[in-house]
C-alpha positions, 0 to 999 in steps of 0.5 A: 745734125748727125755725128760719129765718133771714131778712136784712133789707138796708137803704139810707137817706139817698141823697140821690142819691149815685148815685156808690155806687149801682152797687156798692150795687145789685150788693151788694144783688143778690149778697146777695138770690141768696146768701141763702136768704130776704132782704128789701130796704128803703130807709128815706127822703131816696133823692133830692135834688135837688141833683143835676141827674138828680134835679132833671131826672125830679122823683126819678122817675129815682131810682126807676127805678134802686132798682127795679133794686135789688128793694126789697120796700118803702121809706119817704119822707124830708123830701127825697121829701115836702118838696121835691116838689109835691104833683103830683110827689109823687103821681107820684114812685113811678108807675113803683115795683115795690116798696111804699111804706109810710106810716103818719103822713101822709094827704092833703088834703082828706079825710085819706085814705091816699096812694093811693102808699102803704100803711100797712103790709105783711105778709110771710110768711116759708117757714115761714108766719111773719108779718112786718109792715113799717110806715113813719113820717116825721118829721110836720114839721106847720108845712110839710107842710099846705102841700103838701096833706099832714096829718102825725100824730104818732109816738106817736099813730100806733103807739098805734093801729096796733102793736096790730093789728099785734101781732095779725096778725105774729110780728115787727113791723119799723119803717122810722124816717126819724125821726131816732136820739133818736127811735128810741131813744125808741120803743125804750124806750117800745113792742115793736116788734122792730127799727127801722131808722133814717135822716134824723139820718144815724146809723151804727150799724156793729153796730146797737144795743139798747135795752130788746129793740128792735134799731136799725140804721142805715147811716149817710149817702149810700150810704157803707154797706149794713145786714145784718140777721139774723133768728132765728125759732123754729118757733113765731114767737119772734125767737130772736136778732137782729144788724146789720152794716153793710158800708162801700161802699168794701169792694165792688168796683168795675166797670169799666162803674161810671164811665160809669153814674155820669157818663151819669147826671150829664150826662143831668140836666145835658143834660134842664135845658140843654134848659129855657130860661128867658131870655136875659141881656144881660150876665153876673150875678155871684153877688154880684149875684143876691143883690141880684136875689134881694132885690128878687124876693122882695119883688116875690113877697110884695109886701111892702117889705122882705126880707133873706138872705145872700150864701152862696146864690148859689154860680157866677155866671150868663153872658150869654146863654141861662139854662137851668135847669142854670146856675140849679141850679148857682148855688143847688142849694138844697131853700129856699122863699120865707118871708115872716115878721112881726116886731115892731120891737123884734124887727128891734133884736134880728135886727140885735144877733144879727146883730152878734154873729155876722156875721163868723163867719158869713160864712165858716162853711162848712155843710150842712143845712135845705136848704142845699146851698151852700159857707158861709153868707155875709153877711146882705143886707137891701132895704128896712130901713135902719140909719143910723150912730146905730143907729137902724132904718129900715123903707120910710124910716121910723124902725121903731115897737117894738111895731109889726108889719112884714113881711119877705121872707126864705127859711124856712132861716133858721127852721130854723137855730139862729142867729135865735131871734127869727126861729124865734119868728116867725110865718111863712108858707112857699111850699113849693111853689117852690124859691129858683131857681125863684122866680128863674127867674120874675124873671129871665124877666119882668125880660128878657123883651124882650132 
């Protein structure tokens, strides 16, 4: 009985950690002229843009550089689909010479399949063996419709399109940028033969089993590479199937590695430098933009009170010219503008959350939901009062506990687990603008006839 054997690379959540990037692609490239028949995918969150070349070419950049690596397909992340425009978005993958395969997400208004994407693929292996290859993202229904996108459900998704899948391959392979628990629940549930992980930033170093679906995962910023091993017998049965992951820390080094690493890095610096925004007359210090920060937000949603914490300003801004480097620099952030409605016992109940964990707060050093600073920092709100009696003052009026009042906020504080009354609220999210680009705006307008 004849056989094949067929590797399957796989890189996840970059988040544009180009300082591995030069040995990944050499490893990638070594494997791909090593093996006799191999397959490359990139499973989501490649870009972010936290790093200045990212933020520069919108991703574009990155792009370029995984067409250096022969990807054969790739899947989006919520750092591709959330933190781009919807303009950008459709540009992002224009210069790609591998698929991006999309399965759950269409395109207002006619829910059409992203002209950048395509649901699936087939690859025929040398012996004529059928492989499909479909992506999926995680469906963030509350945010992405307000970026011209319909997300749909994993579940829903599969049920629809893994039986005609089943029809037309041999093998069916699912780029999950899901998350582990998710992975795992669709291992159990559905008979797909391997998937492979990302956005939950998993290492699997020998992959992991569950119920005849092979998981793997490479774990989180280029810090490792997948190997997947494929058996497949003359009559289209996966015979056996094995994942390992190579630590990027084992490849060699180049001497050219330093100068491509850093070329990157002052590229996007110089490309933001060009971007001037406004002149200031005087130097404003991180503690000061938060304050800035405050009344800008209320300016955007004209409404009288807003509220956020010290820790998104990071450096402080020098008199003189700001450009758009020195703005990424003090809030690298993937954060939008969020106005949210809460009932005045429910601003009693914000102040008592707050009470109980300001001071741990405001030196809790973290990452995650967008935030891409050093610690959380001290809540600071603008237009909302506590006097020393306990009592609450919204616009100088003492806040009514059944009435409903507005505040201007930033949607980080939605998806961390610190504000249920917050999480509970109902909200509106401007997800087409970054924090820095809102105050970019403020600070353009607020000096504009320096």
């Amino acid at each position: 009985m004849g056989t094949e054997t067929i590797h399957l690379l796989h890189t996840n959540d970059m988040h544009s950690h180009f300082e591995n990037w030069p040995r990944i692609r050499r490893f990638l490239l070594e494997k791909q002229k090593t093996y006799t028949q191999s397959y490359t995918f990139d499973i989501g969150d490649a870009i972010d843009r936290l790093n200045p070349y990212t933020d520069a070419t919108m991703g574009q950049g990155n792009v370029q550089l995984m067409n250096e690596g022969h990807y054969d397909g790739v899947t989006i992340g919520n750092n591709e689909g959330l933190v781009l425009s919807h303009e950008a978005m459709n540009h992002l993958y224009d210069a790609a010479n591998f698929d991006v395969l999309l399965s759950n997400l269409k395109e207002f208004p006619d829910k059409t399949q992203p002209n950048w994407a395509k649901k699936y693929k087939i690859i025929t292996t040398h012996l004529g063996h059928k492989i499909a290859v479909l992506g999926l993202t995680a469906p963030y229904k509350l945010t992405y419709p307000a970026l011209g996108w319909e997300p749909y459900d994993v579940d829903d998704t599969l049920d629809k399109l893994l039986p005609v899948l089943r029809q037309k391959a041999d093998v069916v392979v699912l780029l999950s940028h899901l998350g582990l628990p998710t992975d795992e629940h669709l291992g159990k549930k559905y008979d797909i033969d391997i998937i492979i992980g990302a956005h939950t930033h998993h290492l699997l170093e020998h992959g992991k089993m569950v119920e005849g679906t092979l998981l793997a995962a490479a774990g989180r910023y280029g810090e490792h590479v997948g190997d997947i091993s494929l058996v497949i017998s003359d009559d289209g049965r996966v015979l056996s199937k094995e994942a390992i992951t190579t630590p990027t820390y084992e490849m060699a080094e180049n001497d050219e590695d330093y100068n491509l690493i850093h070329g990157l890095l002052k590229s996007g610096q110089t490309l933001l430098e060009s971007r001037l925004v406004t002149r200031l007359p005087r130097d404003i210090t991180s503690d000061e933009q938060s304050y800035d920060a405050l009344r800008a937000l209320k300016q955007y949603f004209d409404v009288p009170a807003a509220m956020l914490s010290t820790g998104m300003f990071v450096e402080e801004l020098p008199k003189g010219e700001l450009n758009q480097y020195e703005l990424l620099e003090s809030m690298p952030h993937a954060i939008n503008p969020m106005v949210m409605t809460l009932k005045g016992q429910d601003i009693v109940d914000l102040f008592e959350e707050l009470d109980r964990q300001q001071e741990w707060l405001s030196t809790l050093a973290m990452k995650g939901s967008g935030f891409r600073g050093k610690i959380f920092g001290y809540m600071r709100f603008d237009g909302i009062d506590r006097h020393q009696n306990g009592q609450i003052f919204y616009q100088g009026k003492m806040i009514q506990r059944h009435q409903d009042y507005q505040i201007a906020t930033l949607d980080h504080y939605k998806w961390v687990p610190f504000f249920p009354v917050i999480q509970k609220a109902p909200v509106t999210i401007q997800l087409h603008i970054l924090l820095r680009e809102l105050m970019a705006q403020y600070y353009k307008k607020k000096y504009s006839n320096t």
